[in-house]
N, C-alpha and C positions, 0 to 999 in steps of 0.2 A: 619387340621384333620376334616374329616365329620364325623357327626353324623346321626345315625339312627331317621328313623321318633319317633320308641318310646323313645330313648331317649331325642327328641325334646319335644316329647309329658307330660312326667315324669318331666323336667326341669318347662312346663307352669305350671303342676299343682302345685310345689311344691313353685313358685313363687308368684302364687295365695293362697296356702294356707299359707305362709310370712304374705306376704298382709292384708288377711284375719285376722288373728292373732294380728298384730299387729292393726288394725280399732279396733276388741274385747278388748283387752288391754287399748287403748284408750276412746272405752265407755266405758270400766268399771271402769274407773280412774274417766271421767266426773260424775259418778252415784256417786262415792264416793265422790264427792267432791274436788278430787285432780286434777284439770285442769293445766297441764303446763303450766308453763309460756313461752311466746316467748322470750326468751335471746336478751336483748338490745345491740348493737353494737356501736362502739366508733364511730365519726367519722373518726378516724384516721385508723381504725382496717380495714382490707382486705379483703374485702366481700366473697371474693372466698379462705379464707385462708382455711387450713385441707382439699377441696376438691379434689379429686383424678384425676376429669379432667379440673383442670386449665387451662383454655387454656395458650397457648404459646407466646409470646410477636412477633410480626410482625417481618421479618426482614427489616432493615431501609429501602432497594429498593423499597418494597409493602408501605410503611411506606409513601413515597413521592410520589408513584405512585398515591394512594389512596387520599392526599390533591390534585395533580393533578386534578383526575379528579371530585371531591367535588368542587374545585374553578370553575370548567368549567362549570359545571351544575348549580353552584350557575349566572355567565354570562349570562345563554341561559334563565334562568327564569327569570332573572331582563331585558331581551331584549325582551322577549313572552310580560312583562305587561310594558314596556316601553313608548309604542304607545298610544296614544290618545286613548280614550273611548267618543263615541257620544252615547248618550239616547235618545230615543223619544220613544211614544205612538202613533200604526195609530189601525182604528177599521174598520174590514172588513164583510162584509155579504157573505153569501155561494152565488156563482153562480145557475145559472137554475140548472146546473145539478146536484145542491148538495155540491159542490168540493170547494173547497180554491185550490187547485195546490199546496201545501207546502209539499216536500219532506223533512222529519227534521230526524234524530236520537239524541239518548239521549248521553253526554258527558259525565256525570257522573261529573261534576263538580259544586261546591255549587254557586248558582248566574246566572250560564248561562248551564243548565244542559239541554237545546235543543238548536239543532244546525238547521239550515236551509240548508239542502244540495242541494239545487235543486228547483227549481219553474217552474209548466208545464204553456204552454203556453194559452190554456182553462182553466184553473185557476182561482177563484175572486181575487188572490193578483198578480197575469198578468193584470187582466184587471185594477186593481186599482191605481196602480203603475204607470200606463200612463196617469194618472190626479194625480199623484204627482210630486213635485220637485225633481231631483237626488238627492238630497243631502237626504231624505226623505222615497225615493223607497227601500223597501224591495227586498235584493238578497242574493243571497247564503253565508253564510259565516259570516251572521248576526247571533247574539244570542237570544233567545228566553227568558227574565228575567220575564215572569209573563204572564198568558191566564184570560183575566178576572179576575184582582186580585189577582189572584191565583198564589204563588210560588213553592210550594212543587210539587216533578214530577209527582208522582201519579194525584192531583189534576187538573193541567192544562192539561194531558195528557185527561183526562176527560174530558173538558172543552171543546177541539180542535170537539168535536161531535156540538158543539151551533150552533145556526142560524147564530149569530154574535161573531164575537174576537174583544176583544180590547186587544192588543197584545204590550206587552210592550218591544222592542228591543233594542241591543244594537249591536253597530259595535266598533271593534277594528282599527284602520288602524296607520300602523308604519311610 
């Protein structure tokens, strides 16, 4: 059954003035003195007991489907940090023309919340990286865990403008 716009309209206000009413009711209880108390619960008592929309108990298929696939996701995270973690600190100066080359975006993850997507090849951390060891060489794929002591994103995101980075990364390899 539809309803008319004014009867949509009639229904908000009379829901707001409920609402209304009842907030009044409530300060005027507080002024008097008479604060409800919050009704303690058993442990054992049904937190959703008297509510009108209880949800519904799964049926057992969703039931298994759903450890399904919680156990699978629980595999794929424990395989993501499974892999080796190397740390090191290298410190770079901008090139002539200003540049480091580091194409990075933010992960949004606590600890390695820049990522290195990319390094151009006029770059300071191109040219740098060919007077370092492989094992040592900044490349894509590295995590970016601190610019100048700095760990919070905001901060290092700042940072990334300096003369100089001392650039604290980390690589994962499985």
């Amino acid at each position: 059954m539809a309803m008319s716009e004014d009867t949509t309209k009639q229904l908000k206000y009379v829901a707001f003035g409920v609402a209304a009413m009842a907030a009044l009711y409530m300060a005027a209880k507080m002024v008097i003195g008479e604060t409800p108390q919050p009704r303690r619960r058993n442990q054992d008592e049904d937190p959703m007991e008297g509510c009108p929309f209880k949800p519904h108990t799964a049926p057992e298929h969703l039931k298994k489907e759903a450890k399904k696939t919680e156990s699978s996701k629980k595999k794929e995270s424990s395989s993501k940090d499974a892999g080796t973690s190397q740390i090191w600190t290298v410190t770079v100066h901008k090139s002539n023309e200003g540049r480091y080359g580091m194409v990075w975006k933010n992960t949004r993850q606590a600890g390695r919340c820049l990522k290195i997507t990319d390094l151009k090849p006029q770059g300071a951390i191109s040219k740098l990286n060919k007077s370092l060891p492989a094992k040592t060489q900044i490349k894509p794929g590295d995590f970016i865990r601190a610019v100048n002591h700095k760990r919070a994103y905001e901060e290092m995101r700042n940072e990334l403008g300096a003369e100089s980075l001392t650039l604290e990364l980390e690589r994962i390899s499985k």
